[in-house]
C-alpha positions as CSV (number, residue, x, y, z in Angstrom):
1,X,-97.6,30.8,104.4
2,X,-99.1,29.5,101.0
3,X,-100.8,26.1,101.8
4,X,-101.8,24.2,104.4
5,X,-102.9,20.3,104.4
6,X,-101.8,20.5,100.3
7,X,-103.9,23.0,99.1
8,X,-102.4,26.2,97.6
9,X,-105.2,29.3,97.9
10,X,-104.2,32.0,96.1
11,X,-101.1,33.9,94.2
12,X,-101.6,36.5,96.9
13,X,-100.7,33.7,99.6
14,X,-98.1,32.6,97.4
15,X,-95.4,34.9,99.6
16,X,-92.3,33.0,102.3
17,X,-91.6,34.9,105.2
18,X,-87.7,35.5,105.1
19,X,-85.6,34.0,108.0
20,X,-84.7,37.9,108.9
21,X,-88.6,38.9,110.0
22,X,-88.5,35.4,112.0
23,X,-84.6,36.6,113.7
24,X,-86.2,40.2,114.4
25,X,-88.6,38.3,117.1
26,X,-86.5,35.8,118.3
27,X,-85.9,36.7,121.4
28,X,-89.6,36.8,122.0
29,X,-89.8,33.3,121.4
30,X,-89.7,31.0,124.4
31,X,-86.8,28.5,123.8
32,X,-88.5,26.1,126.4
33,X,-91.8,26.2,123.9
34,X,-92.3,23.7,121.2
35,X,-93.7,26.0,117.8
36,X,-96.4,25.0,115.6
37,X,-95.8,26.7,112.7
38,X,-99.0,25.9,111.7
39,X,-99.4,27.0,107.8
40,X,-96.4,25.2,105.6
41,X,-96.2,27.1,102.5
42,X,-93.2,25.4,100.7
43,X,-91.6,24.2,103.9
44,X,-88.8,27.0,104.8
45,X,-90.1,28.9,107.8
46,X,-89.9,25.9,110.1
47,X,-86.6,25.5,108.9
48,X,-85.7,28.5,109.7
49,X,-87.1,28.9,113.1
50,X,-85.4,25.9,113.6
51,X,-81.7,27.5,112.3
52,X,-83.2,30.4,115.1
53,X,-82.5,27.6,117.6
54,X,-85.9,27.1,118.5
55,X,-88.1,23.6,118.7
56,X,-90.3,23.3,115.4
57,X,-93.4,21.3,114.4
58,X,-93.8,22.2,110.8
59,X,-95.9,19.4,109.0
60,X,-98.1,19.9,105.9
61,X,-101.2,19.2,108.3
62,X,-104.8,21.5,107.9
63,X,-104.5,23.7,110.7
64,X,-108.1,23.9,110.9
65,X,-108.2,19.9,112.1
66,X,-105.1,19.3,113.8
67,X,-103.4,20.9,117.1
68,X,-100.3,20.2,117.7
69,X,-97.3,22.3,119.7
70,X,-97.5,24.6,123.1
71,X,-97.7,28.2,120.9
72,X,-98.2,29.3,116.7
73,X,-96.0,31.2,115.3
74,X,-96.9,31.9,111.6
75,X,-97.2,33.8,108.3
76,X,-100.8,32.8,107.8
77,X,-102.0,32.8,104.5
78,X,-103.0,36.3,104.3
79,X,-107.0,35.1,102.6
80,X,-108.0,33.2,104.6
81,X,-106.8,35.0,108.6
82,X,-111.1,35.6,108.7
83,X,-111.1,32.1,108.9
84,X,-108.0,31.1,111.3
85,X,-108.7,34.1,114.0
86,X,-112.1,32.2,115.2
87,X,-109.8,28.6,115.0
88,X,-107.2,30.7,117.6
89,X,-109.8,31.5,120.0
90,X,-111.5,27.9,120.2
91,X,-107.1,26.9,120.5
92,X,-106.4,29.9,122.8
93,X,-102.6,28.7,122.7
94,X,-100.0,31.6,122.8
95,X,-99.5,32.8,119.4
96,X,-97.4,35.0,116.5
97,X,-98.8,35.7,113.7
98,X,-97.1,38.1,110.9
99,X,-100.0,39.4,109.4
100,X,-100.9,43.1,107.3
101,X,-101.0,46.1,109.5
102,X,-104.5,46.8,107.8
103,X,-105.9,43.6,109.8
104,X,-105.8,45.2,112.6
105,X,-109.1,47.7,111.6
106,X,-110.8,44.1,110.8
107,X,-113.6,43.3,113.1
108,X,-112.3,39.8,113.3
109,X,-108.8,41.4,114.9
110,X,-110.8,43.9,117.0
111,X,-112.8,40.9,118.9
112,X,-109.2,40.6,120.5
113,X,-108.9,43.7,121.8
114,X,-110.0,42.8,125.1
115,X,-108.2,39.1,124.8
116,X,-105.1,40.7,125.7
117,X,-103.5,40.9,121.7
118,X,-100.2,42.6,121.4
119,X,-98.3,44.2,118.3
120,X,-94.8,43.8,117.5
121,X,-93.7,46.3,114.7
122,X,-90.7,45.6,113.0
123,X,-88.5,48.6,111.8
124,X,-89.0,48.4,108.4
125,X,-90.5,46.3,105.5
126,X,-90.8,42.9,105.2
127,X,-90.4,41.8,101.8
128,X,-91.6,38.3,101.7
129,X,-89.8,35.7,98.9
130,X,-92.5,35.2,96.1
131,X,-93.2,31.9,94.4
132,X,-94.4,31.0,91.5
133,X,-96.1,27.2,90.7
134,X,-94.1,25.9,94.0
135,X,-90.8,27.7,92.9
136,X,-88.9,30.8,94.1
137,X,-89.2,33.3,91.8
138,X,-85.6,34.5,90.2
139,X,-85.8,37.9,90.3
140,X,-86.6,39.0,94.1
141,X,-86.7,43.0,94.5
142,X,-87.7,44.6,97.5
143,X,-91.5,44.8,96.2
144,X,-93.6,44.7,99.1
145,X,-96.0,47.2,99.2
146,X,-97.5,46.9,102.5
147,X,-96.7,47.1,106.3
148,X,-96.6,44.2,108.3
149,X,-97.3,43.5,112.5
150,X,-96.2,40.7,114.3
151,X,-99.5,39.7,116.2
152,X,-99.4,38.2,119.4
153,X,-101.4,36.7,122.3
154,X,-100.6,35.3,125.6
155,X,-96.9,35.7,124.8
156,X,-96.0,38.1,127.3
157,X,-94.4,40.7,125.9
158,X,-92.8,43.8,127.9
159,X,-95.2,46.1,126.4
160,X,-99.0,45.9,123.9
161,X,-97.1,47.6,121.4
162,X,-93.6,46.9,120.8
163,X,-91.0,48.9,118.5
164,X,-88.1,47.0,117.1
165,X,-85.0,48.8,116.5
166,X,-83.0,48.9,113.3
167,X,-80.9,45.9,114.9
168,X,-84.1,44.0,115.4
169,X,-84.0,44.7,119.4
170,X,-87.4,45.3,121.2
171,X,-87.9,48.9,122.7
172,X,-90.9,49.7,125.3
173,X,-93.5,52.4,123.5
174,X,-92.7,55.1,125.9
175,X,-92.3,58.5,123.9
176,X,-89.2,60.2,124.7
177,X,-89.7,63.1,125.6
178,X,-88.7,66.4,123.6
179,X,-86.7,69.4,126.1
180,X,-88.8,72.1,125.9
181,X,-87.8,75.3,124.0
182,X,-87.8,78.1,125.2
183,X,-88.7,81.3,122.5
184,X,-87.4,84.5,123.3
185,X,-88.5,87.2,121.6
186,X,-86.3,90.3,119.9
C-alpha cells in the first residue's frame, strides 16, 4: 500500500496487507485475469497474490500515469483513495480494493453506488504489518483499530454484500431466519 512510483506519503500508509486478507478473497479472483496490484508499498502483496496462484503485475509504476493488467486489486494507500476513486472511474477496469469501512460514508465512495460497487466483509480484523523507514517493524501485535471492506466493482460477485465465514468462505447476505416463539402464558 505505502508508495507508489517511489514516493512514500505518510506513516498512516505505511501499513502491508498480510497474505491472509489477500487468501480470504481468493476465490473471488478470476485465475484467467492478469492483476494490477497497482500501489507497491514495499513489494509483498504481489508476491503474495502471486503464492495465491494468481497472475501479477506489481511494478513500482504511479498508478495515476500508467494502466496496466485486466482488473486492480489493492490496499491503496489509505490518504490519498479521494484521489484514486476518480482515476478508477476514468479506468473503469474490474477492481478490489481493501479499504476502511468508514469510506464507505465518503461522498467519493457513494458516487458508486449506482456504478454497481460491491462489499466483501471479512470475518474479522485485518491487522496490516507496520513499517517503519522501509522496514518491518519487530514487534507486530494485533493493533489495528479499524474495520476494513474489500471493495469491489464489475467483479461479479454472488451477492452486493458479501459475508466471509471464519474459514474465509463467501456466504450470500440472506438473514436466516429465527423460529418463531411461541409465549404462553401461566
Amino acid at each position: 500500500m505505502a508508495s507508489f512510483h517511489n514516493k512514500t506519503f505518510t506513516t498512516h500508509d505505511d501499513y502491508m496487507t498480510p497474505i491472509s486478507a489477500w487468501n480470504s478473497i481468493n476465490q473471488y479472483i478470476p485465475k484467467d485475469k492478469v492483476i494490477w496490484e497497482a500501489f507497491y508499498g514495499d513489494g509483498t502483496s504481489g508476491k503474495n497474490l502471486e503464492k495465491l496462484g494468481n497472475k501479477v503485475i506489481h511494478k513500482d509504476v504511479d498508478f495515476f500515469e500508467n494502466d496496466l493488467g485486466e482488473i486492480i486489486v489493492s490496499n491503496p494507500p489509505f490518504t490519498l483513495v479521494k484521489k484514486i476513486m476518480p482515476r478508477l472511474l476514468e479506468l473503469d477496469k474490474p477492481f478490489i480494493l481493501l479499504m476502511p469501512s468508514s469510506k464507505i460514508t465518503c461522498n467519493f465512495i457513494r458516487d458508486w453506488k449506482n456504478k454497481g460497487l460491491q462489499i466483501i466483509v471479512p470475518r474479522k480484523r485485518i491487522h496490516f504489518i507496520k513499517m517503519v523507514n522501509g522496514v518491518v517493524e519487530e514487534k507486530q501485535e494485533n493493533k489495528c483499530n479499524f474495520d476494513c471492506f474489500f471493495y469491489c466493482y464489475k467483479m461479479n460477485l454472488p451477492s452486493n454484500l458479501l459475508w466471509l465465514d471464519d474459514d474465509g468462505k463467501g456466504e450470500l447476505n440472506i438473514p436466516k431466519r429465527k423460529k418463531k416463539i411461541k409465549l404462553i402464558s401461566l
